[in-house]
N, C-alpha and C positions, 0 to 999 in steps of 0.2 A: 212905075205906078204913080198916078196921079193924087197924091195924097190931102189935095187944097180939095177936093169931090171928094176924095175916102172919108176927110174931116165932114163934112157935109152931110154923107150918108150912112156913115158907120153902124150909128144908134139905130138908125134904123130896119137896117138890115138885121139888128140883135134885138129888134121892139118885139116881134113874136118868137125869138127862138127858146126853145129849152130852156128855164132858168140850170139847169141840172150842174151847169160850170160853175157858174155864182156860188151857190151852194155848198159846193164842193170847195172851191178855194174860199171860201169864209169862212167853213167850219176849220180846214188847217190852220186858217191864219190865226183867228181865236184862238184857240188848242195850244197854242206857241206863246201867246202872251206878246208877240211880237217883239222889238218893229221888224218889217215884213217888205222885204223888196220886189217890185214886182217891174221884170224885163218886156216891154212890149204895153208900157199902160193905156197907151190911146187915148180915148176920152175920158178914162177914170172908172167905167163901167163897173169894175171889180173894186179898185182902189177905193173909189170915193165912199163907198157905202160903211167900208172899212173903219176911214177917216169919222165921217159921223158917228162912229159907236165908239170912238173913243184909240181907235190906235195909230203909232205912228208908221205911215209908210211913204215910202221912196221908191218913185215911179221913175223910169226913163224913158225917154221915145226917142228916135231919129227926127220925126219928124215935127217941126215946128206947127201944121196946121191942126195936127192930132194935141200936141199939148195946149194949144190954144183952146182949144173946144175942152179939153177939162180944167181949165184954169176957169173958163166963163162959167163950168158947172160947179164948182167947187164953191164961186163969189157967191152962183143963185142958194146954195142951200148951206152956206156961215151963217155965223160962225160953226167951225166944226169943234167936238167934243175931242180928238186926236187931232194929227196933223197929216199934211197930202205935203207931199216937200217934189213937186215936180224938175228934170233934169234933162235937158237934151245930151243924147250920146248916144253913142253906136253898140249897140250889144256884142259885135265882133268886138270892138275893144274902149275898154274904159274901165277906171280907176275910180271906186268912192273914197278909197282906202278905211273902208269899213267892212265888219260879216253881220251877217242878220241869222237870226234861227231861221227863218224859212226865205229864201228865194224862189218866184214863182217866174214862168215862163208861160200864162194862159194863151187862149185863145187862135192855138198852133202858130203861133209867132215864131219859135223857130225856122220852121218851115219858111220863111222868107230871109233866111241864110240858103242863097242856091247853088252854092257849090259842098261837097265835104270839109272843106278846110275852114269855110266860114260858118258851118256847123259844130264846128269842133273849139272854133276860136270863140265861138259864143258860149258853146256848153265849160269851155277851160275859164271865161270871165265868169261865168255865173258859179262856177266852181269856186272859185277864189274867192269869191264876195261871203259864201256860205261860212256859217261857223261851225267848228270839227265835232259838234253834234247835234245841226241843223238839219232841216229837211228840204231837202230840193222838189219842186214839181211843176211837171208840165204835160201838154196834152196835143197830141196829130191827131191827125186822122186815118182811118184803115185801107191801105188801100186796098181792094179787093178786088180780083182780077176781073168782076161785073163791072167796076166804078173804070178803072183801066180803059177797058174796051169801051168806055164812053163814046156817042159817034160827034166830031168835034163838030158838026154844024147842026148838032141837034139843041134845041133850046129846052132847058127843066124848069117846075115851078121849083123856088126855094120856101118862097113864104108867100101869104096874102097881110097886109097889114092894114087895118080900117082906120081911117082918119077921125077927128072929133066932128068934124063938118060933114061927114056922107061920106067923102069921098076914099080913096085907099092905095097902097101904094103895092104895085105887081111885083115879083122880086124874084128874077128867074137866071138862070147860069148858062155855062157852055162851059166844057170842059175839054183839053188838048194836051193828052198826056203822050211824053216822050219814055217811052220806056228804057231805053238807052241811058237818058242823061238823070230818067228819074224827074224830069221837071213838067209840068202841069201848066201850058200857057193859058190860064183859064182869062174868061170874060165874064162879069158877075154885074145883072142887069137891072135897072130900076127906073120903075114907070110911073107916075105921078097920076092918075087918073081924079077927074073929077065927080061928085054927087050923081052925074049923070052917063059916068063912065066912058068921057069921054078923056083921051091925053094930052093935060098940063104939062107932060115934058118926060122926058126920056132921057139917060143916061149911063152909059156903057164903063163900067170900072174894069179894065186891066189888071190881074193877078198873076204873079209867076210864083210858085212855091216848087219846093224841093222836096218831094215825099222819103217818108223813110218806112221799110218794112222791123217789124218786131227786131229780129235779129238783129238788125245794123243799131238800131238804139242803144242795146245792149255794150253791144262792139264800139258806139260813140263813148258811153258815157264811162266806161274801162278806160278807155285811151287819156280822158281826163283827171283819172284819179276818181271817178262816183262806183257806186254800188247801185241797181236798180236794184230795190228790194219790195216794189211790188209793180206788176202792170196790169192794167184794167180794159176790158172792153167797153165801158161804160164808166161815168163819174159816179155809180153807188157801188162799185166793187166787180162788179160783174164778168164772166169768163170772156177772156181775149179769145176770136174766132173770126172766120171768115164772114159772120155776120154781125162782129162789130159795126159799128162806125165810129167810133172813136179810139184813140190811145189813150190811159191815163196811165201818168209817170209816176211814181217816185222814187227820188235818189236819195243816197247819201254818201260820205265820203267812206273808201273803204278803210276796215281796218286793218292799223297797223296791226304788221306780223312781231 
């Protein structure tokens, strides 16, 4: 994945979506009194807003050009009333040697652990980071055996997003699912149109994620020592079904016998 273009177009691709995630992970965060770790921060989308109301949290990325973009959002809106403490590492494996009452995993970041093992080695670090009556949470998406049979050269709208200037940015998919390996070699597409709707530029982002169905979540978050003790088809609570689209997690450690 080309992440110096992910860095670039991130925000945007989340400028019209659902606020329903945001939501949902602010009100746990709050709810916790924090501080609040959050695995896959990106641009700070989630985190930053956090930071301005006063809490402290600790984001990590892999990628250098994704923390770059929320370090420049962070400067434009200081000083913050809390703290944003950003940190490059590997969610497969890494060390704060601290726990937090909530560790969060938005945005199906997971999912971009593409094998099992490195599914497990990220859910057993986020495990370890949690404190033994903390909450863990995270969110995929459903696959459903419609989304599955996607045909891989057909092109979808994701979004339309209007510009301040007239113009608006096109924001369509392709999706190549391996049922086999479970992996998704998707393309996630972004077109730059101008006032007159004509194309200022085009750009093809590369995605590979790892889908998981209900059960195997289950079956992950056991093998690390959590408890799923609630799953959602929606970020307001809503019944997990075949006409989810989304998963919403949470875990905690089980308890001792």
């Amino acid at each position: 994945m080309d992440y110096v273009a992910w860095a670039e177009w991130y925000d945007i691709f989340y400028a019209a979506a659902d606020p329903g995630d945001v939501d949902f992970y602010h009100g746990l965060c709050q709810a916790s009194g924090g501080p609040v770790l959050e695995i896959g921060v990106g641009t700070g989308r989630i985190a930053l807003p956090l930071a301005q109301q006063g809490m402290e949290i600790v984001g990590i990325d892999l990628f250098e050009p994704m923390l770059k973009v929320a370090q420049q959002n962070a400067l434009d809106v200081a000083p913050l009333d809390g703290s944003l403490r950003l940190i490059q590492a590997d969610m497969r494996d890494f060390d704060l040697k601290r726990q937090f009452p909530v560790v969060t995993i938005p945005a199906r970041t997971l999912l971009l652990a593409t094998t099992e093992a490195e599914q497990i080695d990220t859910l057993c670090c986020a495990a370890k980071h949690l404190a033994p009556d903390g909450t863990m949470a995270f969110n995929l998406f459903y696959p459903d055996p419609e989304m599955l049979a996607d045909d891989p050269d057909e092109e979808f709208l994701l979004e339309v997003v209007d510009k301040p200037d007239g113009g608006r940015y096109v924001l369509t998919a392709k999706n190549r699912f391996d049922l086999e390996t479970q992996l998704n070699h998707g393309v996630q597409i972004a077109e730059e149109l101008d006032p007159k709707g004509e194309i200022i530029r085009r750009q093809e982002l590369e995605v590979v994620v790892r889908f998981l169905y209900p059960e195997q979540i289950i079956a992950l978050c056991d093998r690390v020592g959590l408890e799923v003790i609630e799953m959602w088809g929606d970020f307001e609570g809503g019944e997990l079904d075949e006409e989810s689209d989304e998963i919403v997690v949470l875990a905690r450690h089980k308890a001792s016998i």
